[in-house]
C-alpha positions as CSV (number, residue, x, y, z in Angstrom):
1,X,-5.2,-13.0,-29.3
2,X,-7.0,-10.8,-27.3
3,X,-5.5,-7.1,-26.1
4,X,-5.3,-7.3,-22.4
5,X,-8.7,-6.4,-20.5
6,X,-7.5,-3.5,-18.4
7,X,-4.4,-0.8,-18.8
8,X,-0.8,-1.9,-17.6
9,X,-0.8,1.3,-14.5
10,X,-4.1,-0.4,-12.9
11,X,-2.8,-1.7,-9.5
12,X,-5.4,-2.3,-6.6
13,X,-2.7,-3.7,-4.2
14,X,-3.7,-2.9,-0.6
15,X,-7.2,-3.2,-1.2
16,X,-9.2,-4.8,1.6
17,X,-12.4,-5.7,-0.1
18,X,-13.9,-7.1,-3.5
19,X,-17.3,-6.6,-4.8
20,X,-19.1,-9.9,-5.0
21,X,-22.7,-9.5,-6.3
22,X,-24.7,-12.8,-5.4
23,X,-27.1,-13.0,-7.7
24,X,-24.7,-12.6,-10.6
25,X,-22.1,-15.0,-9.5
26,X,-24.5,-17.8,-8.2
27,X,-26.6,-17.5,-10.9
28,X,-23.9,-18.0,-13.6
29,X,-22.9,-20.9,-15.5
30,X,-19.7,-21.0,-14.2
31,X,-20.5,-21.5,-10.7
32,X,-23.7,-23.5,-11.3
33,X,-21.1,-26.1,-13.3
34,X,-18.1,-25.7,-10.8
35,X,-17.3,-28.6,-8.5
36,X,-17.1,-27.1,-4.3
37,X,-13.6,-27.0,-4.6
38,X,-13.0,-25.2,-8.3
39,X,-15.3,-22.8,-6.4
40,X,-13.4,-22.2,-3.5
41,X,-10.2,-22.0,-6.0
42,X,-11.9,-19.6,-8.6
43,X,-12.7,-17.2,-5.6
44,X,-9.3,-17.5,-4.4
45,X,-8.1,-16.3,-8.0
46,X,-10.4,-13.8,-8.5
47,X,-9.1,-12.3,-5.4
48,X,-5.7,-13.1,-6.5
49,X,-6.1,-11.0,-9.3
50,X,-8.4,-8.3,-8.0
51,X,-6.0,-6.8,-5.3
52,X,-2.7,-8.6,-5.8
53,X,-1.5,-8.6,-9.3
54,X,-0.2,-5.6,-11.6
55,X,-2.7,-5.3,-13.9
56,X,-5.4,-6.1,-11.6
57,X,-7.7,-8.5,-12.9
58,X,-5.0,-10.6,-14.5
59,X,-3.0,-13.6,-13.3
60,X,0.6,-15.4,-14.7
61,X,0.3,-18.0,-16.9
62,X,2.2,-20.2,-14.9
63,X,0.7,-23.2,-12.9
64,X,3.1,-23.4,-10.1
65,X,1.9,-20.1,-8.9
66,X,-1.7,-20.7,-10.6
67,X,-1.3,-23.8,-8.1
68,X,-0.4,-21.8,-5.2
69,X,-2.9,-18.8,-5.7
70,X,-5.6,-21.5,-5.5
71,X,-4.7,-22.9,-1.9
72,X,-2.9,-26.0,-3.9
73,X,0.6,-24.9,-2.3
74,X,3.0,-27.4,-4.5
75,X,0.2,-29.8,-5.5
76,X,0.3,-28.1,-9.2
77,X,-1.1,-32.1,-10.2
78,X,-3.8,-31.7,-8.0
79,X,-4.7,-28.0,-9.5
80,X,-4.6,-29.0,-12.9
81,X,-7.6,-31.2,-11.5
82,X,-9.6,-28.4,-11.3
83,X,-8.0,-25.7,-13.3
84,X,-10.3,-25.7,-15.8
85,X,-13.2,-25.1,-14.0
86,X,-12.1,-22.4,-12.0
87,X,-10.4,-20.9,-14.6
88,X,-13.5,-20.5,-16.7
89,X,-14.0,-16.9,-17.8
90,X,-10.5,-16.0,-17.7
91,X,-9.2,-15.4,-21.6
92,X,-5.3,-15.6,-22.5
93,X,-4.2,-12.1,-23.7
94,X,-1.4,-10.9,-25.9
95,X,0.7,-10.0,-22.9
96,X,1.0,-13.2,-21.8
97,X,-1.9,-13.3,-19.1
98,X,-5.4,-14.4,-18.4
99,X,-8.0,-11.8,-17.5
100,X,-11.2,-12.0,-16.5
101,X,-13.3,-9.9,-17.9
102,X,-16.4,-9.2,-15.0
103,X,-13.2,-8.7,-12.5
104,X,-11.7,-6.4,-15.2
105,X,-14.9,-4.4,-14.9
106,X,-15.0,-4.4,-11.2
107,X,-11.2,-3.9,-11.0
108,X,-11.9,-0.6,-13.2
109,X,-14.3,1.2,-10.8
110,X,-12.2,0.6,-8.3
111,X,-8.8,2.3,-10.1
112,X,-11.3,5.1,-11.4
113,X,-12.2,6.0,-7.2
114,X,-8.7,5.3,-6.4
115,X,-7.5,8.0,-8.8
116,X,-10.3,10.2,-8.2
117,X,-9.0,10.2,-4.3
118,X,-5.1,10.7,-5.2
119,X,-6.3,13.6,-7.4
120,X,-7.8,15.0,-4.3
121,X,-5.2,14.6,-2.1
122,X,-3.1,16.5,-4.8
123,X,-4.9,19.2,-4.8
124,X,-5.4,19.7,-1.1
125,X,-1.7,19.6,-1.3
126,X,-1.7,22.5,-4.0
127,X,-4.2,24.6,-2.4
128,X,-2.4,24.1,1.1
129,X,0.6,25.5,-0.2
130,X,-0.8,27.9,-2.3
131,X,-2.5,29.2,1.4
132,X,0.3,28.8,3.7
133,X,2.7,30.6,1.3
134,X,6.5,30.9,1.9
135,X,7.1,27.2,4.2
136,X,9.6,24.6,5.3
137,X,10.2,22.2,1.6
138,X,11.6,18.7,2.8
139,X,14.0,17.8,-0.6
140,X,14.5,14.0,-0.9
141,X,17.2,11.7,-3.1
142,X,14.1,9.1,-4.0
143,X,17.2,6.7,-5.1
144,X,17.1,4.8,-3.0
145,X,15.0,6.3,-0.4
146,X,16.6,7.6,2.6
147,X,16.4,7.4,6.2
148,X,14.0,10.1,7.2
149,X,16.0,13.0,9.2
150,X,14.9,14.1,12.8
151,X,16.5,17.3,12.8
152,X,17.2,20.2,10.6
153,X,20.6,20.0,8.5
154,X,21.4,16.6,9.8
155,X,22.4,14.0,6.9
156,X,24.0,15.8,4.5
157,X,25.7,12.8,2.9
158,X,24.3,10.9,-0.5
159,X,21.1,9.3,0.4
160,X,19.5,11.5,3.2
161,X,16.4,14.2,3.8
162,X,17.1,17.2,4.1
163,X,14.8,19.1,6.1
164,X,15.4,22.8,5.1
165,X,15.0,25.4,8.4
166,X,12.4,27.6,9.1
167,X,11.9,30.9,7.2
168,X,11.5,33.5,9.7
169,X,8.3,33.9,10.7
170,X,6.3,35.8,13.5
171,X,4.3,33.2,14.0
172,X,3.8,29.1,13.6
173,X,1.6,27.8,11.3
174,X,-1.4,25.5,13.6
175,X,-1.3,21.9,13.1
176,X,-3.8,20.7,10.2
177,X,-6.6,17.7,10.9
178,X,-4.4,14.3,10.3
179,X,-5.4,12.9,6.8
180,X,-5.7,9.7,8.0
181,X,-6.9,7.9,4.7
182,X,-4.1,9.3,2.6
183,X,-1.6,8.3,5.0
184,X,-3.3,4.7,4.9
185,X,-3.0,4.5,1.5
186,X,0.5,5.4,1.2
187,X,1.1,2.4,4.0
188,X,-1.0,-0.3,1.4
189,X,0.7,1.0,-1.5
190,X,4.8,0.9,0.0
191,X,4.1,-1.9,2.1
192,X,1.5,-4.9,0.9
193,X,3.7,-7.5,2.7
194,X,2.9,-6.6,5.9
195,X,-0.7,-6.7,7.8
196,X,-3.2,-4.3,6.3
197,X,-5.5,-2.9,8.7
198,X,-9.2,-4.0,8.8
199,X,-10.4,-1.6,11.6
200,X,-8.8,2.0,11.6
201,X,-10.9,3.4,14.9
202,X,-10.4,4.1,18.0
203,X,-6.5,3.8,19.9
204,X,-5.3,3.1,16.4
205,X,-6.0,6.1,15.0
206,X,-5.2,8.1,18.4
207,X,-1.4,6.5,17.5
208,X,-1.6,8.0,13.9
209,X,-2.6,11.2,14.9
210,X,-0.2,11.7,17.9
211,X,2.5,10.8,15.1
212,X,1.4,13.1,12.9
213,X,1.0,16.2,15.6
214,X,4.9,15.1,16.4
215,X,6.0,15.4,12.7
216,X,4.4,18.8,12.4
217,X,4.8,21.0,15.5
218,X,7.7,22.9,15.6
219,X,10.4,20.6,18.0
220,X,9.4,17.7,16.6
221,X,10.7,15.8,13.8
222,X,11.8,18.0,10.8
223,X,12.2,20.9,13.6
224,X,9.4,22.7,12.1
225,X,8.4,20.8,8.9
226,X,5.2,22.4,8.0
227,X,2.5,19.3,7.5
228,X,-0.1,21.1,6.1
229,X,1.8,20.9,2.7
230,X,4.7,18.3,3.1
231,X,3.0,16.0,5.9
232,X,1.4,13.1,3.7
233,X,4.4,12.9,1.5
234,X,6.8,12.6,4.5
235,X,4.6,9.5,5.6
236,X,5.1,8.5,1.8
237,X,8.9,8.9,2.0
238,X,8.8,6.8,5.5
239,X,6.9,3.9,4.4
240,X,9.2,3.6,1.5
241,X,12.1,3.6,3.7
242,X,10.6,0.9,6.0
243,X,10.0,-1.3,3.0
244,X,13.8,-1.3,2.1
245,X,14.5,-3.1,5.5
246,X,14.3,-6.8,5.1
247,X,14.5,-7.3,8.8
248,X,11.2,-5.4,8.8
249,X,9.5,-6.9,5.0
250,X,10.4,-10.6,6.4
251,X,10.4,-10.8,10.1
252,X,11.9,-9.7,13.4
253,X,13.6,-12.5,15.0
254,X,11.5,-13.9,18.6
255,X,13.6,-14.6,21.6
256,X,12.1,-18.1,21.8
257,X,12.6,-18.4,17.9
258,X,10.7,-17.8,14.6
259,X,9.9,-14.4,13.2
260,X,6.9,-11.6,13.2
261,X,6.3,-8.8,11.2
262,X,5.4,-5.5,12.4
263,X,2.1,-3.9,11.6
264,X,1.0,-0.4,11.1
265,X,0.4,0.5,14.8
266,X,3.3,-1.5,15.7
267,X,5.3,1.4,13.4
268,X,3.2,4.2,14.9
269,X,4.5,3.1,18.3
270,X,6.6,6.1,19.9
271,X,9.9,4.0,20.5
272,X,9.6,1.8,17.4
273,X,8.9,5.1,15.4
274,X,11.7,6.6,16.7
275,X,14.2,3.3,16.1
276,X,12.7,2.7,12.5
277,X,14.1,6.4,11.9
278,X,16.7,5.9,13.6
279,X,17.8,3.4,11.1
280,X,18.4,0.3,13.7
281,X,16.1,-2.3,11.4
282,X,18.2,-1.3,8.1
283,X,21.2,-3.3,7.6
């Protein structure tokens, strides 16, 4: 049997777009040969396992889900009707799932930018710090992750961030540009079960940057929490935290019935910011 196609770490969840060359994938045999609907199922997988399964590029070995992944819902009998079509290309591996190998190859660029990006938000961190010299240090207990602290010294039990207080200093540090990409990717990576934005423009990104100037000038949250160095792992510390509520991963009750899930602005929202920290939507 076949050693899986891709490492076990590659995880693309949160990504918003797949490759899909044209000319290679109308032009092969395995789309020429596909019925309309194994199409529309074998895009729906490839999907599947481009940007929601860990590895990326693989899917389960189990036709209930197989089923589901394809748009089939509970009709596994009525997926097994096309499985094999749009399962062609996919190979069985050693660790008990199917892999394609073109997505595998697609899936790989993308983990190879991915991790390129991460390593440069690490080292802006680094060189940040290195720069701005003796600062603020936020000191977290990652299990489980706590409710972010507003103020300096507050939530000294188990469980809570601590937000150290200023070192004397003459003067404040000035408020960096927001790093509006790394804080997006710490949203897809904590919280996949909730809307990922399409468009990031415009009064969207005014929301993100008003949050961020809050969380780093000196009366806002963390009472002088220095951004320049700490700022995107606060954000990564806060998005875990929301993902521990199940009242925000499943649904906010509606007055008139039913449930909705927030959204990233909807979090970036002044009053729901504040609540979220607050702790109101964690049982």
């Amino acid at each position: 049997m076949n050693d899986p196609l891709v490492p076990a770490d590659v995880d693309l969840r949160g990504m918003e777009f797949m490759p899909l060359y044209g000319d290679r994938l109308m032009g092969s045999e395995t789309w020429i040969r596909a019925s309309f609907e194994a199409k529309v199922a074998g895009i729906r997988l490839w999907w599947r396992a481009y940007a929601h399964e860990v590895p990326a590029a693989s899917l389960p070995d189990d036709d209930a889900l197989l089923a589901d992944y394809a748009g089939y819902g509970v009709s596994v009998k009525a997926w097994r009707k096309v499985r094999e079509q749009a399962m062609r290309g996919f190979v069985l591996c050693s660790d008990g799932r199917w892999y394609h190998p073109i997505v595998a190859e697609l899936a790989m660029k993308a983990w190879a930018l991915r991790l390129r990006e991460r390593d440069k938000q690490r080292r802006w961190r680094e060189r940040n710090q290195q720069t701005n010299g003796d600062i603020p240090v936020l000191v977290t207990v990652t299990q489980p992750v706590a409710r972010p602290s507003c103020h300096a010294g507050e939530g000294e039990g188990e469980g809570e961030l601590i937000l150290n207080p200023m070192s004397e200093s003459p003067a404040q540090p000035s408020i960096p540009d927001c790093p509006q990409e790394a804080i997006l990717d710490a949203y897809r990576k904590h919280l996949p079960m909730l809307t990922q934005p399409r468009v990031w423009d415009g009064n969207r990104a005014d929301l993100l940057r008003n949050r961020w100037r809050y969380c780093s000038k000196p009366n806002g949250i963390g009472n002088g929490y220095d951004s320049r160095s700490k700022g995107v792992e606060f954000w990564d510390d806060f998005f875990a935290y929301v993902a521990q509520s199940k009242t925000l991963t499943t649904g906010i009750p509606r007055k008139e019935g039913g449930t909705w899930k927030p959204d990233l602005p909807w979090l970036l929202k002044a009053e729901n910011f504040a609540k979220v920290i607050e702790g109101k939507y964690h049982e």
